[in-house]
C-alpha positions in Angstrom: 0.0 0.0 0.0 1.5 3.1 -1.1 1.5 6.6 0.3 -1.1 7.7 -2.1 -3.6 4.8 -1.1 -3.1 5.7 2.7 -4.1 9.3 2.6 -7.2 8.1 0.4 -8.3 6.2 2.9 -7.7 8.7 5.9 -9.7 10.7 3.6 -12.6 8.5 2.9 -12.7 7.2 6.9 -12.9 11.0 8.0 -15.9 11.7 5.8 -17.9 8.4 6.5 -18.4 9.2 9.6 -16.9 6.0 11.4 -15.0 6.1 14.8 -12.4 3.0 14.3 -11.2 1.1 10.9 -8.7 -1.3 11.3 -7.2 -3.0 8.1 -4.7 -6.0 8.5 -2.6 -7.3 5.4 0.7 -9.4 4.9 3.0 -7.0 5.9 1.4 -4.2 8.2 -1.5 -2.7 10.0 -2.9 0.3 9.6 -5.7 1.4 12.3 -7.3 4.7 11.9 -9.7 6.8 14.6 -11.5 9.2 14.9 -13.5 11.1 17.6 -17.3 11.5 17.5 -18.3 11.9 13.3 -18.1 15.2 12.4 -15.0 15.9 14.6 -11.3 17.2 12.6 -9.3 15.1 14.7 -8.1 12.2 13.2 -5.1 9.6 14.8 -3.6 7.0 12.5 -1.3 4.2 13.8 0.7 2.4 11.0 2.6 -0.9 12.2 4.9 -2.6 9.5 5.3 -6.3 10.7 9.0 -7.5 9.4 8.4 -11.2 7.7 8.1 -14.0 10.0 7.3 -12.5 12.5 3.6 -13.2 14.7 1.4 -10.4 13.2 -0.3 -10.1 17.0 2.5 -8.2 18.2 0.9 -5.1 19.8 1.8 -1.6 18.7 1.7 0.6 21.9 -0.6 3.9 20.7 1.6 7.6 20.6 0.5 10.0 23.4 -2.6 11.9 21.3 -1.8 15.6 21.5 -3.9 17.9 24.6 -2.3 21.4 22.6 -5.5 21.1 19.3 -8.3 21.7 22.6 -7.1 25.2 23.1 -6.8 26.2 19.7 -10.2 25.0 19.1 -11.8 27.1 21.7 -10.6 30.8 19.9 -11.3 29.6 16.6 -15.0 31.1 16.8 -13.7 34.5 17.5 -11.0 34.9 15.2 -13.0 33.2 12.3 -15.1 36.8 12.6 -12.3 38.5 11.8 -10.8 36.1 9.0 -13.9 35.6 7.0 -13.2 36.9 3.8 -10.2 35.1 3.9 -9.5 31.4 1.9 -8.2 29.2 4.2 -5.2 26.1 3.1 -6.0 23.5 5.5 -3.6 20.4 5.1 -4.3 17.4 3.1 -2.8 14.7 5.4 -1.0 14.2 8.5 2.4 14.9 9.1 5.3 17.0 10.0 4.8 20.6 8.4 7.9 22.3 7.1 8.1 25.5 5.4 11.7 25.2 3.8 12.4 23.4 1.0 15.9 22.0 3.6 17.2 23.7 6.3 19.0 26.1 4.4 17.0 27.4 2.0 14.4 29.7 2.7 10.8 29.6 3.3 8.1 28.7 0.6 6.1 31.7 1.6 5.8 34.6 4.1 3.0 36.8 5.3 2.7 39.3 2.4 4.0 36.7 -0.4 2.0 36.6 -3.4 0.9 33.1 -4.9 -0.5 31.6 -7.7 -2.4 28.4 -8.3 -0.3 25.7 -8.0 2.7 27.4 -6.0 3.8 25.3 -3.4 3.2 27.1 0.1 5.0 24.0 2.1 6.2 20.5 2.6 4.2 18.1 4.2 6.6 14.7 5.4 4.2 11.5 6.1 5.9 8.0 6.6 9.5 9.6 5.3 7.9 10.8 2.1 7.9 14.3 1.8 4.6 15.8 0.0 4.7 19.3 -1.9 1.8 21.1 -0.7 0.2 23.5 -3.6 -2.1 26.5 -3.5 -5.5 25.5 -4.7 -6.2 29.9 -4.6 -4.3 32.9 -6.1 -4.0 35.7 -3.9 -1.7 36.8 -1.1 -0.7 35.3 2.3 -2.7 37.0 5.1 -1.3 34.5 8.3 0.9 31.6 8.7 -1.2 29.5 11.1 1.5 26.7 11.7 4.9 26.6 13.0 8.1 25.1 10.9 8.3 21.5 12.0 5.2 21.4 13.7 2.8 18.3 13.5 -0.2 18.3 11.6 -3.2 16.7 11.7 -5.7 16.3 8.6 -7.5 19.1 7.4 -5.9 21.5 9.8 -5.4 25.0 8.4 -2.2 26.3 7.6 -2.3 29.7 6.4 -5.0 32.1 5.2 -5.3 33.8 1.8 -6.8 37.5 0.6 -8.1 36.5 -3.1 -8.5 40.2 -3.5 
């Protein structure tokens, strides 16, 4: 199962509405869960079992992160404010990073203009690191994540004046 085929269905179980989906083949595990349907937070445990080895082997769960409560709670007030704005929310879950490498400067900035199809970060899931594009033209407004920052999917990342 490739990259690709993972974030599909992360995708698809986030919009059906299910809490747990567990999927067991030869060589891994994938288990995927959700909170109550409706909710953005997703956790995904991946488990690759090595060849001859018992697939029953038990993959202990990473510590789900408290810090997305407290965002949650001032969204309400500052979505007043951001409104007219387009929000980029990310695509899958990962490691954020706004640099190309370490030293090479960011994607984008507060004031940077964009296009269609620039990309405004990188996105690294299971070592692979995924080019995240602009589906808007217009200019950066916010930066709403921090360089090598966790994210989880369909979390917003920056917000865009179309104007």
């Amino acid at each position: 199962m490739d990259i690709r085929e993972i974030q599909n269905l992360i995708k698809f179980v986030a919009k059906s509405g299910a809490t747990e989906v567990k999927l067991e083949m030869d060589d891994f595990k994938i288990t995927i869960k959700t909170t109550e349907a409706g909710a953005a937070e997703t956790t995904t445990y991946v488990q690759h079992v090595p060849m001859g080895q018992p697939v029953q082997q038990a993959m202990a769960p990473a510590a789900a992160p408290a810090a997305p409560q407290a965002p949650a709670a001032a969204a309400p007030v500052v979505a007043d404010d951001n409104s007219k704005y387009i929000t980029i929310k990310s695509p899958i879950i990962g490691t954020l990073y706004r640099k190309p490498s370490p030293d090479k400067p960011v994607f984008v900035e507060v004031g940077s203009t964009i296009s269609k199809g620039d990309v405004v970060c990188v996105i690294e899931a299971m070592k692979l690191f995924n080019e995240i594009e602009s589906e808007v033209s217009g200019k950066i407004v916010k930066v709403l994540v921090d360089d090598a920052s966790p994210v989880e999917f369909d979390q917003p990342l920056f917000l865009v004046d179309p104007s």
